[in-house]
MILOTI-266484 format. One record per residue (C-alpha): x, y, z; residue in one letter; residue number from 1. Coordinates in pm, 1 decimal, always signed. Layout:
// MILOTI-266484
<atom x="X" y="Y" z="Z" type="A" seq="NUM"/>
...
// end
This chain:
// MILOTI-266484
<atom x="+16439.4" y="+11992.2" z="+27608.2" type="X" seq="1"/>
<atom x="+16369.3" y="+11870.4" z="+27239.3" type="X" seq="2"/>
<atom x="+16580.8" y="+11543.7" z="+27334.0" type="X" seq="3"/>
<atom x="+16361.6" y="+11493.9" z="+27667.6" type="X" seq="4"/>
<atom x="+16054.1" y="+11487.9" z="+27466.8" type="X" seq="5"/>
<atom x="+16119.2" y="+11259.0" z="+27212.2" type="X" seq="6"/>
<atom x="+16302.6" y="+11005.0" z="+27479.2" type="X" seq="7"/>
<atom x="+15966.8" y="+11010.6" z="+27649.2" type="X" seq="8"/>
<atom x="+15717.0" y="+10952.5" z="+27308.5" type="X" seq="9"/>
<atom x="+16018.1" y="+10673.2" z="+27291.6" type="X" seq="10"/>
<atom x="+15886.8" y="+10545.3" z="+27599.9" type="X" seq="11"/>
<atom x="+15550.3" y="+10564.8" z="+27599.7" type="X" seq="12"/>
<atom x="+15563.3" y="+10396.9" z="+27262.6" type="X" seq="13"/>
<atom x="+15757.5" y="+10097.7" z="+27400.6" type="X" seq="14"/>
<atom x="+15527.4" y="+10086.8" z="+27692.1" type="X" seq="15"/>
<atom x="+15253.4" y="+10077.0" z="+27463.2" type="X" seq="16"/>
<atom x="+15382.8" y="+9771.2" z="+27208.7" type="X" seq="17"/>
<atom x="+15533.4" y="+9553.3" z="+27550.2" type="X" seq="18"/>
<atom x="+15139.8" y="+9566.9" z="+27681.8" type="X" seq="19"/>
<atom x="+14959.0" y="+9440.5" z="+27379.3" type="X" seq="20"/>
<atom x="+14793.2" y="+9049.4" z="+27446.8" type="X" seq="21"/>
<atom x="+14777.3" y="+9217.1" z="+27876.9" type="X" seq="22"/>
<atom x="+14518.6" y="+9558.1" z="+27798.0" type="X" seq="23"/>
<atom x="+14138.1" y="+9375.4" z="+27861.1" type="X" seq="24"/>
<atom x="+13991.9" y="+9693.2" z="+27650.4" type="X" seq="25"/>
<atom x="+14182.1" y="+9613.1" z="+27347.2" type="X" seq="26"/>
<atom x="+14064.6" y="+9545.0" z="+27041.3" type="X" seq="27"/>
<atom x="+14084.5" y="+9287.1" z="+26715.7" type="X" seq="28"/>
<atom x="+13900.6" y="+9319.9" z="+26414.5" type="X" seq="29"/>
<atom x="+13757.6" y="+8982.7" z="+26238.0" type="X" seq="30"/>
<atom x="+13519.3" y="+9008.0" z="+25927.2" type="X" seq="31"/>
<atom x="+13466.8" y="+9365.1" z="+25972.0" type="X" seq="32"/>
<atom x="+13349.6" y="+9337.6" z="+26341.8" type="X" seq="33"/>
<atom x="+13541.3" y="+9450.6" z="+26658.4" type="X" seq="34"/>
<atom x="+13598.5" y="+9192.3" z="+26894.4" type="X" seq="35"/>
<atom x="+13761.9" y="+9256.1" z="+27267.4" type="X" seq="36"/>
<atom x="+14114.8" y="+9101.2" z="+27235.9" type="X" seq="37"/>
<atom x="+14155.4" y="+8908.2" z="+27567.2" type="X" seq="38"/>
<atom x="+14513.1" y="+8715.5" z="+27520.9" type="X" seq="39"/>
<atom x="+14680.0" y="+8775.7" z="+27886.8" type="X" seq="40"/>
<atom x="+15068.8" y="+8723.0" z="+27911.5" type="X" seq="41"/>
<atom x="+15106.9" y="+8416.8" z="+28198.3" type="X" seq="42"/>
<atom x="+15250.8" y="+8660.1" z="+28450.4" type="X" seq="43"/>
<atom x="+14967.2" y="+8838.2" z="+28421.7" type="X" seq="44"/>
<atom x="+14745.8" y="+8582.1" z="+28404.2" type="X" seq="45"/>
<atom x="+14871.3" y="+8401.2" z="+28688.7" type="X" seq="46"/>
<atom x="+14880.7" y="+8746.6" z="+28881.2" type="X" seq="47"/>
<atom x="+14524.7" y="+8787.5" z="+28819.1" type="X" seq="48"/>
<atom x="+14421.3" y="+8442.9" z="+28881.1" type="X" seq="49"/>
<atom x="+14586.7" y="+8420.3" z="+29239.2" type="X" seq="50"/>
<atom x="+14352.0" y="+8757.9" z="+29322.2" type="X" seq="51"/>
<atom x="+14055.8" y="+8489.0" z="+29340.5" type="X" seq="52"/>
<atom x="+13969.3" y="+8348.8" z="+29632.1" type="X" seq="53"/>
<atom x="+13784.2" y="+8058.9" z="+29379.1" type="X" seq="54"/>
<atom x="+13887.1" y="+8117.8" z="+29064.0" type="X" seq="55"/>
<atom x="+13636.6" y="+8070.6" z="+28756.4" type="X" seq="56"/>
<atom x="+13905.8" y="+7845.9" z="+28583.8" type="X" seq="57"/>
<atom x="+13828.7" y="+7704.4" z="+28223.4" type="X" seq="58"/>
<atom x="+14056.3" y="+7440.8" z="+28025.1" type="X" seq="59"/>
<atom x="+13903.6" y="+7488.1" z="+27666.4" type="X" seq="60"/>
<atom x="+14043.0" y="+7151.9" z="+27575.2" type="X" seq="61"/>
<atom x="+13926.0" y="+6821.4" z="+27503.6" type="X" seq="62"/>
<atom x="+13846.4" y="+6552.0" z="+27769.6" type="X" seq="63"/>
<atom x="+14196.8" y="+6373.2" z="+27687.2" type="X" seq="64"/>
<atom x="+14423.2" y="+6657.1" z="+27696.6" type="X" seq="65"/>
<atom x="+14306.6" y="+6782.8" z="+28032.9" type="X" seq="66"/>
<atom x="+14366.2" y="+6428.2" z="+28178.8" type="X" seq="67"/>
<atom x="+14721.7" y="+6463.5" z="+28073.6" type="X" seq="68"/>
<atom x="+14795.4" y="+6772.3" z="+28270.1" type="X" seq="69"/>
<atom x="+14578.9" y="+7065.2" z="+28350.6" type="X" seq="70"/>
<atom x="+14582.4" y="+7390.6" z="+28618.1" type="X" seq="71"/>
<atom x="+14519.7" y="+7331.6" z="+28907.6" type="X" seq="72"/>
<atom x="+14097.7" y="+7376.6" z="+28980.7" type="X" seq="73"/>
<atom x="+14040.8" y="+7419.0" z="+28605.0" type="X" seq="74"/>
<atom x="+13702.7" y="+7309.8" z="+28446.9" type="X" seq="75"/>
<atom x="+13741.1" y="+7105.2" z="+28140.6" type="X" seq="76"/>
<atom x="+13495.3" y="+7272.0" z="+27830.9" type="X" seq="77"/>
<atom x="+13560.9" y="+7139.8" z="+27487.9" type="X" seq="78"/>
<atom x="+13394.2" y="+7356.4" z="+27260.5" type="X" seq="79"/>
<atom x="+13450.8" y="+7107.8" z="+26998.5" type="X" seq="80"/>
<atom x="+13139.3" y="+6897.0" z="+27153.4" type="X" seq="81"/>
<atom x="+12809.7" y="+6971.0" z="+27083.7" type="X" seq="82"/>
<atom x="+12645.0" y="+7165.8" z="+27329.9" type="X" seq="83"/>
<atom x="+12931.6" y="+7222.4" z="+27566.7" type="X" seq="84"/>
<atom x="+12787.6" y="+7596.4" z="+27642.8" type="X" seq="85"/>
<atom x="+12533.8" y="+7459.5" z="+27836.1" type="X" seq="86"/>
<atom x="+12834.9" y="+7433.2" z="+28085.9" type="X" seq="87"/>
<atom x="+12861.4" y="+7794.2" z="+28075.5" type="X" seq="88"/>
<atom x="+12529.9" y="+7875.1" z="+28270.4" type="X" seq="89"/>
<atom x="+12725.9" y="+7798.6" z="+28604.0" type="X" seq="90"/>
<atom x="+12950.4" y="+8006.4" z="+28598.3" type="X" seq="91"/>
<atom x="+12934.0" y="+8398.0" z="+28771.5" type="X" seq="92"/>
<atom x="+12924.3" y="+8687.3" z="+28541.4" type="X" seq="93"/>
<atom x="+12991.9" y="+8879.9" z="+28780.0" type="X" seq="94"/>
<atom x="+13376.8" y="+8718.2" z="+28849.6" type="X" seq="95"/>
<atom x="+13653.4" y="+8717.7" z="+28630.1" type="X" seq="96"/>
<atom x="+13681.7" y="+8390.9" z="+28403.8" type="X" seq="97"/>
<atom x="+14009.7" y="+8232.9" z="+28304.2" type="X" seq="98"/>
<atom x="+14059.4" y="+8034.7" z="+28005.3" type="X" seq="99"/>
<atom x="+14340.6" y="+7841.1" z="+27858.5" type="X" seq="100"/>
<atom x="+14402.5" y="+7562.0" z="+27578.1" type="X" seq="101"/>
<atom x="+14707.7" y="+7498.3" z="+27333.0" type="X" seq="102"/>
<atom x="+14762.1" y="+7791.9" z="+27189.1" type="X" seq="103"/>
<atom x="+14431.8" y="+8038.0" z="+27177.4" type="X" seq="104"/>
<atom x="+14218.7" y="+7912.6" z="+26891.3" type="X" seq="105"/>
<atom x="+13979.1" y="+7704.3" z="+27116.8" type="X" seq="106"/>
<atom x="+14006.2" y="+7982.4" z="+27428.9" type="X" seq="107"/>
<atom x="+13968.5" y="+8266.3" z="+27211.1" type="X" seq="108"/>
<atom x="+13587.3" y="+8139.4" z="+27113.8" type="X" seq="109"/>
<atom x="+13501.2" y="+8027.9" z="+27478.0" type="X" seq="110"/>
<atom x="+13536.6" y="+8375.5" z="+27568.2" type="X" seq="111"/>
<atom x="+13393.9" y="+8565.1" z="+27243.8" type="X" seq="112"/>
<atom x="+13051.9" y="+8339.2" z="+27346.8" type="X" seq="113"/>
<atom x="+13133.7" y="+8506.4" z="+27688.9" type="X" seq="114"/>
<atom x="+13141.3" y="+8805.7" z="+27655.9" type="X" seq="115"/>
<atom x="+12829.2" y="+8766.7" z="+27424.7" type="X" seq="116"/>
<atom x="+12633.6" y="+8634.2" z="+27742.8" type="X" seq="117"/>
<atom x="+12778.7" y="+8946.2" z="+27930.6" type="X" seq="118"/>
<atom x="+13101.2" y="+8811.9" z="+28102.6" type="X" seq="119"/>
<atom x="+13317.0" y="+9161.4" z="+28162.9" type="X" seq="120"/>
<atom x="+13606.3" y="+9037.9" z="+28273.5" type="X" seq="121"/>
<atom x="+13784.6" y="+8730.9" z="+28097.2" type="X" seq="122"/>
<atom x="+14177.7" y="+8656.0" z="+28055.7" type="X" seq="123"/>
<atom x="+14302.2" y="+8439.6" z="+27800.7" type="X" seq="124"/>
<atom x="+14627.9" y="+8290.8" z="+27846.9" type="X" seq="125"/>
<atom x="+14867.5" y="+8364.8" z="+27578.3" type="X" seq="126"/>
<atom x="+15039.3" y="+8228.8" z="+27323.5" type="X" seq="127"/>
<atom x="+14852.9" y="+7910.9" z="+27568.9" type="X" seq="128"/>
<atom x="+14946.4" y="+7681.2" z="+27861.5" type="X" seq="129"/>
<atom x="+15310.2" y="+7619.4" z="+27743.7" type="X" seq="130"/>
<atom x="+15396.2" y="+7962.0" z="+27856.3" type="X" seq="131"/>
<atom x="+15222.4" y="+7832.1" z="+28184.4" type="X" seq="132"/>
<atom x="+15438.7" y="+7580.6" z="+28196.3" type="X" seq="133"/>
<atom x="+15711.7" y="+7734.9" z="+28108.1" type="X" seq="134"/>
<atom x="+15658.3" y="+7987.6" z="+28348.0" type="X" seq="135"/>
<atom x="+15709.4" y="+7711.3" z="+28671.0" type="X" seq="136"/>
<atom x="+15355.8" y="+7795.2" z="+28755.9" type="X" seq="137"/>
<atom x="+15176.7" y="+7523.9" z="+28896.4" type="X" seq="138"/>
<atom x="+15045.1" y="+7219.7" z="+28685.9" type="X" seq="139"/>
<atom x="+14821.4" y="+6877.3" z="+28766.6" type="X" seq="140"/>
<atom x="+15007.4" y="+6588.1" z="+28539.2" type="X" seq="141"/>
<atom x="+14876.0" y="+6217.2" z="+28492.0" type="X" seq="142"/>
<atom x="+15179.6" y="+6041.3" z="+28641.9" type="X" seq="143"/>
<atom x="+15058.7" y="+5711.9" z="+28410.4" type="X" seq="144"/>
<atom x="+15171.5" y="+5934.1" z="+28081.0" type="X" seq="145"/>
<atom x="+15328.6" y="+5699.5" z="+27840.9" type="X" seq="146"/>
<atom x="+15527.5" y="+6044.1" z="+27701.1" type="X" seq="147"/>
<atom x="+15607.7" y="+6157.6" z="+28049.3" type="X" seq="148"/>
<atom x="+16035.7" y="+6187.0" z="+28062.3" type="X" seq="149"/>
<atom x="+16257.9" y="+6211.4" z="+28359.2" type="X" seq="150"/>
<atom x="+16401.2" y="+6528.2" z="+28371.5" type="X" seq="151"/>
<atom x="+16775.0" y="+6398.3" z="+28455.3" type="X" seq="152"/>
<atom x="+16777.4" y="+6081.7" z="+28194.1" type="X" seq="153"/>
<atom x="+16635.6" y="+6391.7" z="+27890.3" type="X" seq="154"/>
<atom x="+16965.5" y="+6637.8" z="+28003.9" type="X" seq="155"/>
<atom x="+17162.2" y="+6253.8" z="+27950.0" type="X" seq="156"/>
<atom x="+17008.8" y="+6200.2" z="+27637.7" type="X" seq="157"/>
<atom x="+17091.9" y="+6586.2" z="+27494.0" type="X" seq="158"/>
<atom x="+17532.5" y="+6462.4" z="+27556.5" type="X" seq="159"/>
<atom x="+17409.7" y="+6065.8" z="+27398.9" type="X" seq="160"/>
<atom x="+17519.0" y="+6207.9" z="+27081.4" type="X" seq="161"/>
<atom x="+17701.4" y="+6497.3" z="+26892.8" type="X" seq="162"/>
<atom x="+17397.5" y="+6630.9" z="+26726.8" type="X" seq="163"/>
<atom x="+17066.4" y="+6627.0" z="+26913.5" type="X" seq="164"/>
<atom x="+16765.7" y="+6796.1" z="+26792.0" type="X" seq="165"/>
<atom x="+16429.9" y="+6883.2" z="+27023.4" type="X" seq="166"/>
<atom x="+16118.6" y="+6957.6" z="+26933.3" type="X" seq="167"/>
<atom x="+15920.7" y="+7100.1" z="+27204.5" type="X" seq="168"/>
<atom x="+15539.3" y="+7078.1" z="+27063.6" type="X" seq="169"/>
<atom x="+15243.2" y="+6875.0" z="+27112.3" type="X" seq="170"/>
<atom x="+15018.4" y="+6586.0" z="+26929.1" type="X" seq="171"/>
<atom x="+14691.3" y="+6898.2" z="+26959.9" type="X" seq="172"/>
<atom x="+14889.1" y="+7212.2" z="+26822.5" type="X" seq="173"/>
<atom x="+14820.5" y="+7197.4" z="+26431.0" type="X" seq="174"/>
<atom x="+15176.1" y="+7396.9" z="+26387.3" type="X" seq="175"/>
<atom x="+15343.1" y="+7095.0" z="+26563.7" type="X" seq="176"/>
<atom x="+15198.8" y="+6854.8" z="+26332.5" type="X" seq="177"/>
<atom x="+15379.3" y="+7021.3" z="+26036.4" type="X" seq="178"/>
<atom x="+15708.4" y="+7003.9" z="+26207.1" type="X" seq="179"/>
<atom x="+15676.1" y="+6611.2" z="+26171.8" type="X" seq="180"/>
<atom x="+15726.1" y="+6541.0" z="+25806.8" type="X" seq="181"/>
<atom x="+16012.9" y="+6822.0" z="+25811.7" type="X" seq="182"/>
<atom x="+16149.2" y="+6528.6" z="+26101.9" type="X" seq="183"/>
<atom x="+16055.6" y="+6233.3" z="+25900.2" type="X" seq="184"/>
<atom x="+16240.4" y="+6422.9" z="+25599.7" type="X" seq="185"/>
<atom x="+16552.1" y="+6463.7" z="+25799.6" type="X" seq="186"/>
<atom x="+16578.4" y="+6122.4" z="+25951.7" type="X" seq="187"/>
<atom x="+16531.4" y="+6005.3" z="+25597.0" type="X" seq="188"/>
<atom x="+16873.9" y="+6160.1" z="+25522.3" type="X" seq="189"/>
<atom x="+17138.7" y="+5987.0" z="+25552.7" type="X" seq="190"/>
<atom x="+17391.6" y="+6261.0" z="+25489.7" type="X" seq="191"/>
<atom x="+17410.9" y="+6434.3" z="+25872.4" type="X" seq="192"/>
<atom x="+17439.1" y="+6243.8" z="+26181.0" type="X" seq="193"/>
<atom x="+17136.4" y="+6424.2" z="+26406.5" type="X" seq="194"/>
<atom x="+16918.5" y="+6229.2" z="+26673.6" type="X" seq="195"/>
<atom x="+16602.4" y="+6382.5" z="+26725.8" type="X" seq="196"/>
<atom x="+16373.6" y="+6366.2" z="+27053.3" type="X" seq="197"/>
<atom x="+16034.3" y="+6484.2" z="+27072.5" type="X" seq="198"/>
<atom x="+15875.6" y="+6643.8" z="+27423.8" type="X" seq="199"/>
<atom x="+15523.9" y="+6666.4" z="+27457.6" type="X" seq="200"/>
<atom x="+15531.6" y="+6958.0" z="+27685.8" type="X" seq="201"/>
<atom x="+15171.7" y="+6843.8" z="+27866.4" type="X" seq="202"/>
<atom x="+15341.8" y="+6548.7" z="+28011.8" type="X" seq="203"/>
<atom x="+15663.6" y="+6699.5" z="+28083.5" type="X" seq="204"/>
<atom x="+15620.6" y="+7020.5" z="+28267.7" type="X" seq="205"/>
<atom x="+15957.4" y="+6977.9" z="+28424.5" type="X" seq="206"/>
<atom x="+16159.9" y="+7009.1" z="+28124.1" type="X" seq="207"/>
<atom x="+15935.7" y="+7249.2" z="+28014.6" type="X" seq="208"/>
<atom x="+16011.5" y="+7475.5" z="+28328.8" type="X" seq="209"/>
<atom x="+16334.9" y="+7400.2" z="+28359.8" type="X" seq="210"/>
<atom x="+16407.3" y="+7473.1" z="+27942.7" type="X" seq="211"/>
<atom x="+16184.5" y="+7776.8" z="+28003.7" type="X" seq="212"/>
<atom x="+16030.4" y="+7682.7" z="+27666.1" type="X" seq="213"/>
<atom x="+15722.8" y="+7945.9" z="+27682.0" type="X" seq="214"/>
<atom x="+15564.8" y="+7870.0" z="+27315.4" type="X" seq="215"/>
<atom x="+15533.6" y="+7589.9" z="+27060.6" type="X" seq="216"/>
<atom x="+15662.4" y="+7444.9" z="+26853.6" type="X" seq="217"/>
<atom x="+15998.2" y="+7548.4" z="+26960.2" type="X" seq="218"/>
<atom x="+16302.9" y="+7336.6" z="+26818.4" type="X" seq="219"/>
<atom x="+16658.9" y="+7338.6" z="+26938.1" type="X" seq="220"/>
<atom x="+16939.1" y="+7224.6" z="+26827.8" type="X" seq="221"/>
<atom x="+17236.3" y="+7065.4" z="+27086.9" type="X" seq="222"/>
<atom x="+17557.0" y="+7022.1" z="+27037.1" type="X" seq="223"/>
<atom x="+17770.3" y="+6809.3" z="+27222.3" type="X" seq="224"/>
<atom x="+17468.1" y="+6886.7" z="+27523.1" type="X" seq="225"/>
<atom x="+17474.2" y="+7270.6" z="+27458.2" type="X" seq="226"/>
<atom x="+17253.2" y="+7485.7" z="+27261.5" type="X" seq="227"/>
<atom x="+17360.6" y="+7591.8" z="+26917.8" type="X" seq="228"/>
<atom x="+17036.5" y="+7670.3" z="+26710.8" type="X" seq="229"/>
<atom x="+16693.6" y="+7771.7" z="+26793.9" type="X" seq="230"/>
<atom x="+16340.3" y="+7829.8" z="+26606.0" type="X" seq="231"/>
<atom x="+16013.4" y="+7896.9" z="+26731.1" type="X" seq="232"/>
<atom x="+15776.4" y="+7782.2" z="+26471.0" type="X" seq="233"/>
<atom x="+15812.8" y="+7510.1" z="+26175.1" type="X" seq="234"/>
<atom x="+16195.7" y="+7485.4" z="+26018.6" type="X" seq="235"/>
<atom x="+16316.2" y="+7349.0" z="+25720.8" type="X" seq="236"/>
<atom x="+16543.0" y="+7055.0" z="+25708.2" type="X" seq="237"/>
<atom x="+16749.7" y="+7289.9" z="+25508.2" type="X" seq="238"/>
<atom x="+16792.3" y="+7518.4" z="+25817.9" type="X" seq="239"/>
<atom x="+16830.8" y="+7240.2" z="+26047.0" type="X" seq="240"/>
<atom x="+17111.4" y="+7105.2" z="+25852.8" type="X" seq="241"/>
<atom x="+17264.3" y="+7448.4" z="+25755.1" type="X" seq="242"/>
<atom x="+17280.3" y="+7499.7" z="+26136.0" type="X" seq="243"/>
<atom x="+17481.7" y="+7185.5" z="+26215.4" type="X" seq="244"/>
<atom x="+17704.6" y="+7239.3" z="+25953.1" type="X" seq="245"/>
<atom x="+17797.0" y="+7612.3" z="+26055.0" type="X" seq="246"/>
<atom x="+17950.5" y="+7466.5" z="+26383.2" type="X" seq="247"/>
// end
């Protein structure tokens, strides 16, 4: 009986880690205040989204990125330009509002001026729209993307060499910018014999989907076209090197 008990406060504890970023009554504290934490998972998200007959759909991005590749019936609100709330007043308070941008930064302070004005219900896609993407939800790209790669000639280019290294990221995710010098250092070297190829995953929701990369910057490592190292997040060259050598 003793054993049942603890295998269910197991259980309920698991159950109660896996739905953190889903629960719309949680709660974050910032400063010393309590703010609603409203980062939805994409299946979630996309669950919740399809409910709507017209969903209240808002790309917190700028102008630029959404012409690259956006959901489908999304509203483009940068709140980095001045006055952009004013775009707010049309929406209904009384429907659910979905947000989205790179990661949450920008998304997370569309809907804390929200739920200010009284918006109940808001989902924020988390960790952002790669997990969309990654997801093989659906996804409006510019076709005249200069970073746009075919999926086929990117699986040719992963065998064009022994060592090929990916980074999955984008030019608007600060943490992506950092993984550049730590590139720039290792093609400086002259000591290893690694290509690298970079994917901007707005442009290329097809590699993104099919490499089920759901957050960025992720960075893998390929060996002779098959996976052999993998880090979500900003390596070293140290560990990029180490990893090549292990093989």
């Amino acid at each position: 009986m003793k054993k049942q008990i603890i295998f269910i406060i197991i259980l309920l504890v698991i159950i109660a880690i896996d739905s953190k970023g889903q629960n719309q009554s949680s709660v974050l504290k910032k400063d010393g205040m309590e703010q609603k934490d409203f980062r939805t998972k994409a299946a979630v998200f996309h669950e919740k989204l399809n409910e709507q007959l017209k969903p209240q759909i808002l790309d917190a991005r700028s102008e630029e990125e959404f012409d690259q590749a956006h959901l489908p019936q999304a509203i483009q609100i940068d709140p980095a330009v001045e006055d952009y709330d004013r775009q707010l007043d049309r929406l209904i308070k009384s429907e659910p509002i979905f947000i989205y941008s790179i990661q949450t930064g920008r998304s997370t302070q569309v809907a804390n001026l929200l739920a200010e004005r009284g918006f109940e219900t808001i989902y924020v896609l988390a960790p952002g729209i790669s997990a969309w993407i990654g997801a093989g939800y659906p996804v409006e790209v510019s076709v005249q993307n200069k970073n746009r790669i075919v999926l086929d000639d990117f699986k040719t280019t992963l065998k064009s060499q022994e060592y090929v290294l990916v980074d999955f990221g984008s030019n608007y995710c600060p943490p992506c910018k950092k993984v550049i010098p730590v590139l720039d250092s290792l093609n400086s070297r002259s000591n290893h014999n690694i290509k690298t190829v970079l994917i901007e995953i707005d442009a290329n929701p097809d590699i993104i989907k099919d490499f089920k990369i759901t957050s960025i910057p992720t960075l893998i490592l390929y060996k002779d076209g098959e996976p052999i190292w993998k880090k979500i997040g900003v390596p070293t060259v140290e560990e990029i090197v180490g990893a090549s050598v292990k093989q």
